[in-house]
C-alpha angles and dihedrals in degrees: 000000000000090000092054087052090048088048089050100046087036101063093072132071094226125073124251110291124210125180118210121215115191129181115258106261135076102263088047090047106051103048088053089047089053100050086051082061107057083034085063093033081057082048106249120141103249125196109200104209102205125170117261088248100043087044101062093047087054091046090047092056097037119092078222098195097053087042094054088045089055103035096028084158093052111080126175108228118172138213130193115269082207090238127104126285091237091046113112105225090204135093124018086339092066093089083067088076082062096074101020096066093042083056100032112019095045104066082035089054091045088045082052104051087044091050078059100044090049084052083057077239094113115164113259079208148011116215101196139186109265081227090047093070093152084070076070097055088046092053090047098055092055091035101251132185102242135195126169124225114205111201096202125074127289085252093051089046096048089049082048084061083060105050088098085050105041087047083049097054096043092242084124147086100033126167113241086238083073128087101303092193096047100136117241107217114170102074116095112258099353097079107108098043114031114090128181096266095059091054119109113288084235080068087072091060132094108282089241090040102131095234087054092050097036087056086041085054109043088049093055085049093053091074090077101069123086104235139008131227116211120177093221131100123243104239094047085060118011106136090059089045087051080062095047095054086060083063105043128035088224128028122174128204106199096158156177069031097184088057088048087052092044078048090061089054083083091054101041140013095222101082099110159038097111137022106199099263121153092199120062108239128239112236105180088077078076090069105042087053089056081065095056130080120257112277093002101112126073107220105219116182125145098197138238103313112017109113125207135203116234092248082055094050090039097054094049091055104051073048097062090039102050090039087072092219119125105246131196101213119194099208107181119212096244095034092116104051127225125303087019102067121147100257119174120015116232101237087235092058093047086044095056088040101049081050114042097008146086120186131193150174103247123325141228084250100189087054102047089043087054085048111116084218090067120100104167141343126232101208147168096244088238087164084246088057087049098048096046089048093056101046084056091047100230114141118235134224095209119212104178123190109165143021128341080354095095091054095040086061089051094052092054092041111039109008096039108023085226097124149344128267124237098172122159093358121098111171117133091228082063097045090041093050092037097056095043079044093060096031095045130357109038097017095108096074099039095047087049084055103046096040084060087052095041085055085052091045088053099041086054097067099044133107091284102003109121101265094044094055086034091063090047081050087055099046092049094064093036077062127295135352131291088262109066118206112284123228123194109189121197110205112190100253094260141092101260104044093044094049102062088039089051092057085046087057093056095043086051089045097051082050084059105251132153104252136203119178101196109199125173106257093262096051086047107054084052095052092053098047094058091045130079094221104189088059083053100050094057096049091041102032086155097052122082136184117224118167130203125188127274103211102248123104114259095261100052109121095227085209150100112358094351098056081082084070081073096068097068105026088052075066100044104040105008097056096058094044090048086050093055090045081055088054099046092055100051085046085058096045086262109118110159113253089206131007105218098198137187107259082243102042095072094153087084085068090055085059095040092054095041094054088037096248138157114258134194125183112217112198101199084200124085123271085249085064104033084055082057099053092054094063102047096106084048095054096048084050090049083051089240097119138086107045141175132230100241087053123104100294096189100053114126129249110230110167093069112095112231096015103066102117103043115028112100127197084247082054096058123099119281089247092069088073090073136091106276089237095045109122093244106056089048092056095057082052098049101046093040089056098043080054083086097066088066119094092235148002126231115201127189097228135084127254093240098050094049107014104140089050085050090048092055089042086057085059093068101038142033109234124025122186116206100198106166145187080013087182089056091040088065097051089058088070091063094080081051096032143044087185104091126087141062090091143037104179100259118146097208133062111259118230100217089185077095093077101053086051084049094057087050086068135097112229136297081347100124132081114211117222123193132132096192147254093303112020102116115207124202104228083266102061087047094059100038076062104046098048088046084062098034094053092040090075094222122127114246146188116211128200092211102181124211087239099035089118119044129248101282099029101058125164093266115182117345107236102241091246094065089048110050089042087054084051095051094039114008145074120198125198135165098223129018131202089227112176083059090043093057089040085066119119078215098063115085098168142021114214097192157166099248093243096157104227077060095055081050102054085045101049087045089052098048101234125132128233145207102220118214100174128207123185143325111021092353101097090049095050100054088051080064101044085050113027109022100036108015099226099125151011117258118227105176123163094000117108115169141119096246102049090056099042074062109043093048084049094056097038088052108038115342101057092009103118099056093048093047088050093057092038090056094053087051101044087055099049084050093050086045092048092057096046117086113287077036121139094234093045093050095049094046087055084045085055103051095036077070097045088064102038086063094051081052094058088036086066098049090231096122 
């Protein structure tokens, strides 16, 4: 069922993979590109198996950095064709590659699937070559998911299942000197207009010729995959896919694919940069076809492979010239093999060509056919060359050689009307009749023909047309719909909630989520100003930044004692304009499939509820804290709360469960020092009960640092995701990623001078020094702390915001002790890049706020702290960090030179060995829970397993 595929694809962090295997040649290779394309565009994570030799040539011709920003998920891996690095590859040496890749390609592509399945990134499915059937043994073995891709149409790979038959049946071989129109009548639909001429070239070989019996072969192995892939569109073949049907339980018809791809361009910006072609184009034939009249040129390419004798080549040639119609000619260099090259131009021939031709190399084809100067197109008939051809319209005049190419000529010119058929015959009176034929005298009803299948072509890759619905189909069973779940996340408009919900967006994103981060405008515009957003964009194509009000005039400072103004104008102004963004998306198709909101912003729950949609309440404290919260209403019934600071601070807490014997009233949140009937105090009751209405809680901590809160949260609700050290969480997915990075969610500008002081310093001998990004000191406060650093001797490296001491009670003049100590010992900067400061080998302490995305970046990175909290969470955080883990000293309501001369002095020297000790055996138990087995990694898979589970059922394919 679809929900046991969800459940399947759902439990890794990673997105469906599929690895793609075509065949070794250029009309193998671009379909397949193509369709790596739309997989990553669905946002799947897509590995491109190409040949050495073939990826090279890709890589040669990809501007490789702007293709990674735009498919991040699309990544070029090779394998060995099994042939010389000086063999051709071309010409009649191409079948090597038949044999070759069955001896050579097969144990590397095992080698290769198992290199994936010991990174724990095993393919959820394999999309393989119909003529790369040992792709099919490989799958097997690991239990792969398998589906074939045949690169022909939907008619030639119907007559492939009837080699067998028609050997059987001595219908084949045949010499070309036999009855050419003999009708061929015994396979299924095709009776009354195959005849013995339009059959695959392999049928004029010996019946026990190895091509014969290798295509014989691979076909018959098609049949055990579960689906097949065709590029064709249903209405241009539908009785032959009627048959095929009979043959696999599932065929798709996503073509033409590469006008499905060019489709998405309205959808998305990142459909480019390369297209899959071995040979570099030619582009100046563009120009030359601005000069020319609408439908005057005949377009004449062969292809990549076809070969042609110098008489051939010479025939075609006195053809195009005689026939007095300007021609484009693609000439590739090794069109004429060998000991046949062209050799000396007859000066008629130069004469006709300098005067009506325009030859070329090799050719951006699409581009020429789309061209209003085309007319027709003498081709090949390769089945690309086909496709591109009819969704232009241009007729076409089909000179098969190899292959599918022989059916394909049929199909245009008996079974569509869209051009005339000029197999087995080269004369240059043919050619000559046959191109004045198409671009004069019987153009009318072939033109009338092709426009209608061009309509059709058109109509197929369109919202609602039938390959268009048949890739979402695709995609559905490779592992989940075209459209992935959508997740909004609603951050509270400050520092240290965005900045943990940010990291969740990420983590969403790479899992390959929809993602909307939703900040207030002001928020936004500064989070836009401090990211390069272009470099963001292509490592995050699936996360977006909207922004709603929050209620407060543009010059509020959002800051020290005002940024309390935020908690009743987000209700008030926020809620209605969510509520519109809500609205928006469902407008546009696309409805949220989970609102991710802050654990005070419950009003996103009210919209949630009333669109029926899935809701999640995400606390950016600690469980400690959040265990608090929930207790607040119990506290001002107890008479507890509210308290004053000249009360007994120290006297304990009893009525929490599982804190009994170690909270304390100064460990209480900030909060807890109001009236009981102060605003403040009753919206942190209010949103903290409302929390409960959600379907499940995320919390930024680890099982094993906080389990026996978590075990009380689970009490309250039924699911509980324990995701920390989210930051840390994040940077494990760079050994699995390249596409994190450009910005971290700070809404300051980070002064990275810090770091090369850093490096100047001896070992743990720095004490960090930062209170956040919202703590506000008097310039008492301020000094009391800087000569407690400055006379502890210690170097240290201070974060001094701009707006560390409010309005009336600025810095003033620096007395010259502290600064000449600062300039001795000590390193100030506005804004610090912390996770990286902490991670230095120099720093030895954190004397901080409590935030606790701070206490977390300093617990991952193993370094102790003396704790002075502020407000909010704060207090009960630094009775964590000192009293519950012993990994830091609390210094609470003491501000004083002295203290902190201290303080710094134990933490640093004095008590330092027994703290260090503690903080090492948590620091490790918070590294192990992010690895893979960890508790965190495990719960974030958990999370998003039921993300998708719900756009599963969303979907009612249950």
């Amino acid at each position: 069922t679809r929900r046991e595929n969800c459940e399947v694809l759902g439990g890794k962090m990673e997105v469906p993979h599929v690895v793609i295997l075509p065949f070794p040649a250029q009309g193998h290779i671009k379909p397949m590109f193509n369709l790596s394309k739309l997989l990553s565009h669905a946002g799947f994570d897509v590995t491109l198996v190409n040949t050495h030799h073939n990826h090279a040539r890709i890589l040669n011709l990809t501007n490789q950095t702007r293709f990674q920003s735009q498919f991040p998920r699309l990544q070029f891996r090779s394998i060995s064709d099994g042939l010389p690095a000086d063999h051709p590859r071309a010409g009649p040496q191409v079948t090597d590659l038949f044999g070759s890749t069955v001896a050579v390609s097969k144990p590397e592509f095992r080698d290769l699937i198992i290199s994936f399945v010991e990174k724990e990134k095993a393919p959820t499915c394999i999309v393989a070559d119909g003529i790369m059937s040992f792709a099919i043994d490989v799958a097997e073995e690991f239990h792969i998911h398998v589906i074939t891709f045949r690169t022909y149409s939907a008619t030639c790979t119907w007559v492939y299942f009837h080699l067998q038959k028609l050997v059987r049946d001595g219908e084949v071989p045949f010499q070309e000197n036999e009855d050419m129109e003999r009708q061929i009548t015994c396979i299924p639909g095709l009776e009354k207009v195959l005849r013995r001429k339009d059959l695959p070239s392999i049928c004029r070989l010996d019946s026990e010729h190895p091509f014969l019996q290798f295509f014989i072969s691979q076909t018959s192995k098609m049949t055990r995959a579960s689906a097949l892939i065709l590029d064709t569109f249903e209405e241009l073949e539908a009785p032959m896919l009627c048959h095929l049907r009979s043959i696999f339980p599932k065929v798709y018809t996503i073509g033409p694919l590469h006008a499905l791809l060019k489709s998405r361009k309205t959808e998305s910006s990142t459909i480019g940069s390369s297209n899959g072609s071995l040979r570099e184009q030619d582009k100046t034939c563009m120009a030359w076809l601005e000069s020319q009249r609408s439908k005057s040129v005949i377009y004449v390419s062969f292809g990549s492979l076809a070969i042609l004798t110098r008489d051939q080549f010479m025939e075609f040639w006195y053809g195009l010239v005689n026939s007095g119609t300007k021609f484009l000619w693609v000439m590739r260099p090794d069109l004429v093999w060998e000991e046949n090259m062209v050799g000396e131009v007859p000066a008629g021939l130069a004469l006709g060509t300098s005067e009506r031709g325009c030859i070329v190399g090799w050719a951006p084809q699409e581009e020429v056919l789309a061209h209003r100067a085309i007319g027709g197109f003498l081709t090949h008939s390769g089945w690309n060359s086909t496709l591109e051809s009819t969704l232009v319209g241009v007729p076409m005049i089909c000179w098969p050689q190899l292959a599918d190419q022989q059916v394909n000529s049929m199909c245009v010119s008996e079974m569509w009307g869209s051009g005339m058929d000029m197999k087995d015959i080269c004369d240059r009176s043919t050619v000559e009749k046959m191109v004045r034929d198409l671009m004069e005298g019987k153009r009318d009803d072939i033109v009338k023909s092709m426009a209608i299948l061009a309509s059709v072509a058109h109509g197929s890759v369109k919202e609602g047309g039938s390959s268009y619905s048949n890739i979402e189909k695709n995609c559905e069973v490779l592992g989940g719909k075209m459209e992935v779940p959508h997740v909004v996340i609603l951050p509270f408009p400050v520092q240290g909630h965005i900045k943990p919900m940010f990291n969740l967006s990420k983590l969403l994103c790479h899992a390959g989520f929809d993602v909307t981060l939703v900040n207030s405008h002001h928020n936004h515009a500064r989070l836009l100003n401090l990211t390069d957003q272009t470099g963001f964009q292509s490592q995050f194509p699936m996360l977006r930044f909207l922004s709603i009000s929050d209620g407060l005039p543009s010059d509020h400072p959002r800051a020290g004692p005002q940024v309390a103004d935020l908690l009743g104008s987000t209700v008030a102004v926020s809620k209605p304009e969510f509520r519109d963004l809500i609205v928006s998306l469902i407008e546009e198709e696309k409805a949220p499939t989970c609102i991710v909101a802050d654990g005070i912003m419950s009003f996103a729950i009210d919209v949630a509820e009333e669109f029926q949609i899935h809701a999640i309440t995400f606390r950016t404290y600690s469980a400690t804290c959040t265990w608090v919260y929930f207790h607040l209403q119990k506290l001002v019934h107890n008479g507890e709360i509210p308290f004053q600071e000249n009360e007994d601070m120290e006297r304990q807490i009893t009525c929490i469960p599982g804190l009994e014997k170690i909270l304390r009233r100064k460990d209480l949140p900030s909060i807890c020092r109001l009236e009981s009937e102060h605003p403040v105090l009753r919206f942190f009751i209010s949103q903290t009960s409302k929390m409960t209405r959600a379907s499940a809680l995320i919390l930024n901590t680890f099982e094993e640092l906080e389990a026996p809160m978590l075990y009380h949260l689970r009490s309250i609700f039924p699911k509980v995701y324990a995701v920390g050290p989210l930051h840390a969480l994040l940077k494990s997915r760079k050994t699995e990623s390249s596409t994190f990075g450009s910005s971290n969610g700070s809404l300051r500008e980070q002064d990275q001078t810090c770091m090369a002081w850093l490096e100047s310093q001896p070992s743990k001998s720095v004490i960090y020094v930062s209170f956040g990004s919202m703590a506000i000191l008097t310039r008492e406060q301020l000094m009391e702390f800087w000569y407690g650093l400055v006379n502890s001797g210690t170097k240290f490296l201070w974060v001094m915001r701009p707006d560390l001491v409010w309005e009336e009670n600025k810095v003033g003049e620096v007395p010259a002790e502290l600064a000449l100590g600062t300039s001795q010992r000590g390193c100030i900067v506005g804004w610090a890049p912390q996770e990286e400061v902490l991670a230095h080998r120099a720093i030895g302490g954190f004397l901080t706020h409590s935030g606790w995305n701070s206490t977390l970046e300093s617990t991952l990175a193993g370094v102790p702290m003396i704790c002075w909290p502020w407000l909010a969470d704060q207090q009960v955080n630094s009775m964590c960090v000192s009293e519950m883990w012993g990994t830091g000293m609390d210094m609470k309501d003491t501000c004083d030179r002295s203290a902190v001369e201290k303080m710094v002095r134990d933490l640093m020297e004095g008590k330092r060995d027994d703290i260090v000790n503690s903080m090492a055996i948590v620091a490790s138990i918070a590294r192990d829970s992010i690895k893979e087995g960890g508790s965190s990694y495990g719960n974030i898979e958990k999370l998003i397993e039921d993300i998708r589970a719900i756009k599963c059922a969303s979907t009612g394919n249950v």
